[in-house]
Structure formats: structure tokens, C-alpha cells
C-alpha positions as CSV (number, residue, x, y, z in Angstrom):
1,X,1.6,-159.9,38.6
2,X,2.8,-158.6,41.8
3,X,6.1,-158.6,42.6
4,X,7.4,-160.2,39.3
5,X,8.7,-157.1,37.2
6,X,12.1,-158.6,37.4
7,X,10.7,-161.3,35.6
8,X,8.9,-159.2,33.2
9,X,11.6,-157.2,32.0
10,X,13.6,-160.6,31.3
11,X,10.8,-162.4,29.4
12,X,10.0,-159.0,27.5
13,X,13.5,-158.4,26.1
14,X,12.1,-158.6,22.7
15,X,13.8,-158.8,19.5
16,X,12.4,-156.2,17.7
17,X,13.0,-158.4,14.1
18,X,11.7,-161.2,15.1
19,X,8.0,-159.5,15.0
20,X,8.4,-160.6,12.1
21,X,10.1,-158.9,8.9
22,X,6.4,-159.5,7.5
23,X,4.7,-157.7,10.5
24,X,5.7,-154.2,8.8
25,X,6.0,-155.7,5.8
26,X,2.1,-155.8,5.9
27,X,2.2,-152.3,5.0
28,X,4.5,-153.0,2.3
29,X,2.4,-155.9,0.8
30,X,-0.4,-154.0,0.9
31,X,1.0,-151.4,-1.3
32,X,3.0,-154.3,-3.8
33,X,-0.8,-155.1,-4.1
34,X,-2.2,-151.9,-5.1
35,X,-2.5,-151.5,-7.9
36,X,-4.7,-148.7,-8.5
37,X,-9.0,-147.8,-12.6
38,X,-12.8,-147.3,-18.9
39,X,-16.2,-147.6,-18.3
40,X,-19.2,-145.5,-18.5
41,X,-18.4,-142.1,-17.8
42,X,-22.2,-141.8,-16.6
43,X,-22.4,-144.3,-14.2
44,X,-22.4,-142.9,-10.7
45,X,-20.0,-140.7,-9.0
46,X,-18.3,-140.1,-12.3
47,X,-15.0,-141.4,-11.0
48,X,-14.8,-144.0,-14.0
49,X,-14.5,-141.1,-16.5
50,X,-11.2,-140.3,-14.7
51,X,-7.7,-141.1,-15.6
52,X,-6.1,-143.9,-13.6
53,X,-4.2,-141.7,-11.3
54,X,-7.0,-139.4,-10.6
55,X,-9.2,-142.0,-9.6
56,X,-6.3,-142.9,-7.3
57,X,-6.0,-139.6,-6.1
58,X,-10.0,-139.5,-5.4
59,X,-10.4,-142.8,-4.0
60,X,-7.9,-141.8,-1.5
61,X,-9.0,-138.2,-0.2
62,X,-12.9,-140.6,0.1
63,X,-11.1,-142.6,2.3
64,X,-9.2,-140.1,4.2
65,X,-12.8,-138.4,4.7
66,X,-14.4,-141.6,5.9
67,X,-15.0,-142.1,10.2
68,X,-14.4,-145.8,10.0
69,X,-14.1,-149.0,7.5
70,X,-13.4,-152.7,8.2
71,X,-10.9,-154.0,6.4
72,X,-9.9,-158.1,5.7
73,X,-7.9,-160.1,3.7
74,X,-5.0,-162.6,3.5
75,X,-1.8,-161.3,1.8
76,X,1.7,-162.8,1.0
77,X,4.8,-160.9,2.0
78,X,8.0,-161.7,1.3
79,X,6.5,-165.5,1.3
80,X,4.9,-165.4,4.5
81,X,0.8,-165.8,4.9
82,X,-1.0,-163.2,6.7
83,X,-4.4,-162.5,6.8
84,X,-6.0,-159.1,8.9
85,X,-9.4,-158.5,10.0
86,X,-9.6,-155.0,11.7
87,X,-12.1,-152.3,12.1
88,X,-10.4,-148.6,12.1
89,X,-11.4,-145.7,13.3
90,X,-10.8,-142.2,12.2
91,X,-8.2,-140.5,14.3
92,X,-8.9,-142.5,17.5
93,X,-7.3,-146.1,16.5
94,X,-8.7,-149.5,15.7
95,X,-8.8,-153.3,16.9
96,X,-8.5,-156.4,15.2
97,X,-6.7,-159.6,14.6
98,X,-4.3,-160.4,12.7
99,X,-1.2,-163.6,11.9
100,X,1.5,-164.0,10.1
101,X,3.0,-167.4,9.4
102,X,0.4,-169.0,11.8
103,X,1.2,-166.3,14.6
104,X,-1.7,-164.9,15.7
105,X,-2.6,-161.9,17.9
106,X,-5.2,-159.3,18.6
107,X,-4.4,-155.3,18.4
108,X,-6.1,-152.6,19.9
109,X,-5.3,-149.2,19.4
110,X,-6.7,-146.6,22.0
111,X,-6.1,-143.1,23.6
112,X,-2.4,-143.2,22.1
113,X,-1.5,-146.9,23.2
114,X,-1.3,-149.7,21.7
115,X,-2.6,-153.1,23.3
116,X,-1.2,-156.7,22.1
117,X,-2.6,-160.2,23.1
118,X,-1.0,-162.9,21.3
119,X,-1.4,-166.6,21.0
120,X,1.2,-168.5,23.2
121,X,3.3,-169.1,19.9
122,X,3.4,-165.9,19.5
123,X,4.7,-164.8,22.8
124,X,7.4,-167.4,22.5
125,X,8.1,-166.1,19.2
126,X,8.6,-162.6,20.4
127,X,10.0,-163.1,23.9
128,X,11.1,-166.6,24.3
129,X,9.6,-169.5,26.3
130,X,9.6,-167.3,29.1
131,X,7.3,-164.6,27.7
132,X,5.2,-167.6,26.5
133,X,4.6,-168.9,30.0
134,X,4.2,-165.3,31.7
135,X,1.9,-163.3,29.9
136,X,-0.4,-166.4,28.4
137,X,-4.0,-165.1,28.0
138,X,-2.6,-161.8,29.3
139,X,-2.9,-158.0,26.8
140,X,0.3,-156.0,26.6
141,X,0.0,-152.2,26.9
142,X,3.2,-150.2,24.9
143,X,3.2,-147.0,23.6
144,X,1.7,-147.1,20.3
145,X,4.6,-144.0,18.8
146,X,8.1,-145.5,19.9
147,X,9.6,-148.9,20.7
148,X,9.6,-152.0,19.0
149,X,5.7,-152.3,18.3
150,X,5.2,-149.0,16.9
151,X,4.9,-150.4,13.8
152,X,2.2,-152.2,14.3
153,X,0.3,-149.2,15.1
154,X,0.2,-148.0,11.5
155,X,-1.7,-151.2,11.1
156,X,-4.8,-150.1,12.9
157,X,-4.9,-146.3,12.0
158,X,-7.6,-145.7,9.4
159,X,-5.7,-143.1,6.8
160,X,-1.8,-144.3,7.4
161,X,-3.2,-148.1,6.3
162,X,-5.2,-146.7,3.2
163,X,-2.6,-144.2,2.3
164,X,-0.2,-146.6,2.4
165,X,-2.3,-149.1,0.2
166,X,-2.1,-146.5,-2.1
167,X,1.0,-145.1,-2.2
168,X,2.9,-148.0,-4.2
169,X,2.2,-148.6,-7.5
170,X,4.0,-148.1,-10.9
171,X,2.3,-147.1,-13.9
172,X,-2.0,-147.2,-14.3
173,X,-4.1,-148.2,-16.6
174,X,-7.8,-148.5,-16.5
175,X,-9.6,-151.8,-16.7
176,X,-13.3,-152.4,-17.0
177,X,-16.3,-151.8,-14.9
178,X,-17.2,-154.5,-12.8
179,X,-19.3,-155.8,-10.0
180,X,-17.3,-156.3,-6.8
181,X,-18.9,-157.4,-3.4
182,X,-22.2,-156.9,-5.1
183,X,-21.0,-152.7,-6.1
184,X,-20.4,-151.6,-9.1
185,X,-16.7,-150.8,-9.4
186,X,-14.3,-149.1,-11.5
187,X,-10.9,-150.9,-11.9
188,X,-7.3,-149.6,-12.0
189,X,-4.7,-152.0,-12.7
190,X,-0.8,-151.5,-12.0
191,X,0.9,-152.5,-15.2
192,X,3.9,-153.6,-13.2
193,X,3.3,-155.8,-10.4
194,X,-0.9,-156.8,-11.9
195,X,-2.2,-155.4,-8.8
196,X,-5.8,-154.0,-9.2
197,X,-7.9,-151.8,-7.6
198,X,-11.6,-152.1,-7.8
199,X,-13.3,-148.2,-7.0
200,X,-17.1,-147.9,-5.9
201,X,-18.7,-145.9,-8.9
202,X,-22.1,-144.5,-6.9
203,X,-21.8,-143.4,-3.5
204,X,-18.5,-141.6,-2.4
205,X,-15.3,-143.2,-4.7
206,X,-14.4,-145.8,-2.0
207,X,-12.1,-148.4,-2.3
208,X,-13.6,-152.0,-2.0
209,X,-10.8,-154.2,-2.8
210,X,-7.2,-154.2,-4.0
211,X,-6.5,-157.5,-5.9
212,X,-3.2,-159.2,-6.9
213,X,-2.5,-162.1,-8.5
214,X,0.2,-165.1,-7.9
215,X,2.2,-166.4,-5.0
216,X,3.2,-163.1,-3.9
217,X,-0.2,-161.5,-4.2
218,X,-3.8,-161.7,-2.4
219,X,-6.4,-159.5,-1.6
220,X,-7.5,-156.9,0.9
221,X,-11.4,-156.5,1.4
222,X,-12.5,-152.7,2.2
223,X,-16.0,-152.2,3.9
224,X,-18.8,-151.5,6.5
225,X,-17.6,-147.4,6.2
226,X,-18.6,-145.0,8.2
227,X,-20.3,-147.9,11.1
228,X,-19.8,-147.2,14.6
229,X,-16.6,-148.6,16.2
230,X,-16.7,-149.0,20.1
231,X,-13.0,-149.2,20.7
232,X,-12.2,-149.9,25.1
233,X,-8.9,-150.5,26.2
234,X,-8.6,-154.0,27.2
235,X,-8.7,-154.4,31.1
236,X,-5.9,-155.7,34.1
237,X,-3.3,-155.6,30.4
238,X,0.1,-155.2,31.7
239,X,2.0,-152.2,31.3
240,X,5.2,-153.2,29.5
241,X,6.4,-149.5,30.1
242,X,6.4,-149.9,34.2
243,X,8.2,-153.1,34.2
């Protein structure tokens, strides 16, 4: 890439929108589909004898306590697909993969930058056919707190992503105890939007999936906590901030 930061800046003159209104709007889906739950008050952890918002409340400070989770799913926001598969680690970042409306792209998040590689339609998507040609195969390095991909860092940064997911929800009520990814699970269902949120009963008060029906639901998968994450900053990625 020697020599071509003229033609970096030009191929990089994103538009900032055209990430995609559903790129932050991942965050927003994610909290349109939580909807956050009578059961057995002996069963476990005792989070099912709470009251809707106090196994909210719980579930959440388990999460903010945990070192790492995985987290998948596919979602619908604002009628566009996107589906997420990231592992997030506590305070230090996260890497994964996610698309939206067929535009995929790999994120990692590491010592307070953020790393992009997208798929060529991507690139064009973002940048133009330029961008497309130029950085093809190549990672992008931005600052993860300011510019037009700081969003995206909320995405792989463990407690804004679950405190987020958590955040949005209208009134509670709780459902039934259930078995969920093979754990018995608490559920707390927004009456508003039908979104549900299925809480581990034994073990800490984890979430393990937020549910939500119809075209403008989905689901979001939350597991493997507290497994290592080796997060390494991608190698020869091109430093958008030099160009």
C-alpha cells in the first residue's frame, strides 16, 4: 500500500449512513427483542421467585460480572436480516462476524481500536467501487471511540451489548419455567412488543436467550461464559487514521 494514501483517503470517504441504519440499529433490535421472567421458587438460584423486573435487574448485574460470553443469533431490524456471532470479552473487546442485508464483515475489537474486514460488497457498500477494489481481503484499523464506526464498537463490548439488550422493554410479566439450550430457565415476557427472555435458574442468573416473535422479531443466543477469549489485532490492517 505504499504510496497510495491519496487513493485511500478517496476510496474511504465513507458515508457514515450507509453502514447501514440497521448496523446500530442492531443495538436497538436487540433491545425491541428483550423482553425480559412463575415457577418454582426452589429451583436453583432462586431468581424465579423474583418479580419480573428484579429478575431483570439480576440477570443483568450476572452478566455485567461475567469475563466473557458468546453471543449469536439472527434479528430483524427495521426489515433488514442480520445475524451476529461474536465472542466478547470483559473490558478488553471482542471479535466476531456479523451481516446485514447479505453484507458481511468480521470485527475485532482490541487495545482501544477497532478492526473491520468486510466482504467486497461490503466495501463497495461503504466506500464505493473504489474501496471495493482497494482494500479487498484487506482489515481496516479506526479508532474504536469516534468516527463513523464507533458504533460498531458497542457491538463487541461485553456489558454495553447486554445492557443494552436489556434496557428496552415495556411492562413484565413472568412466564413459566422452561428448558432452554438444555438449562432450566425462568422466562420474562414484555407484554408490549412479546419479546421474552429466558433466565438460567441454577448457576449465576444468566441470560441464555432473548426471544421475539414475528417478522420484526428473532432471537439472540447467550453462551460459553466465562471461556477464554484470545483476542490479537489482525496483522499488515491498514490504518484508516494515517491515510
Amino acid at each position: 500500500m505504499a504510496g497510495a494514501p491519496v487513493r485511500v483517503r478517496a476510496a474511504m470517504r465513507l458515508r457514515p449512513a450507509s453502514l447501514g441504519g440497521a448496523l446500530p440499529g442492531l443495538a436497538v433490535a436487540a433491545a425491541l427483542l428483550a423482553g425480559c421472567g412463575s415457577s418454582n421458587s426452589k429451583e436453583g438460584n432462586g431468581i424465579a421467585a423474583k418479580a419480573p423486573a428484579e429478575i431483570v435487574a439480576a440477570t443483568r448485574l450476572a452478566a455485567d460480572s461475567a469475563s466473557s460470553v458468546h453471543v449469536s443469533g439472527a434479528i430483524v431490524s427495521a426489515g433488514s436480516p442480520i445475524t451476529l456471532d461474536m465472542e466478547l470479552l470483559a473490558g478488553k473487546g471482542g471479535r466476531g462476524r456479523l451481516s446485514e442485508n447479505g453484507l458481511a464483515f468480521e470485527l475485532v475489537q482490541t487495545g482501544g481500536a477497532l478492526y473491520i474486514k468486510g466482504s467486497p460488497a461490503f466495501y463497495a457498500h461503504i466506500g464505493g467501487a473504489a474501496a471495493a477494489r482497494l482494500f479487498r481481503g484487506r482489515w481496516l484499523k479506526v479508532p474504536a471511540t469516534r468516527g463513523s464506526f464507533a458504533t460498531l464498537a458497542s457491538l463487541v463490548d461485553l456489558r454495553q451489548l447486554v445492557d443494552t439488550t436489556l434496557a428496552g422493554h415495556g411492562p413484565l410479566a413472568k412466564g413459566s419455567t422452561t428448558t432452554t439450550h438444555g438449562q432450566r430457565a425462568v422466562t420474562v415476557i414484555d407484554t408490549s412488543t412479546g419479546g421474552t427472555l429466558h433466565v438460567a435458574t441454577k448457576g449465576p442468573a444468566y441470560p441464555i436467550e432473548v426471544t421475539k416473535a414475528g417478522a420484526a422479531g428473532g432471537t439472540i443466543v447467550f453462551d460459553r461464559w466465562n471461556e477464554p477469549v484470545a483476542l490479537a489485532a489482525p496483522a499488515n490492517a491498514i490504518d484508516l487514521t494515517r491515510q
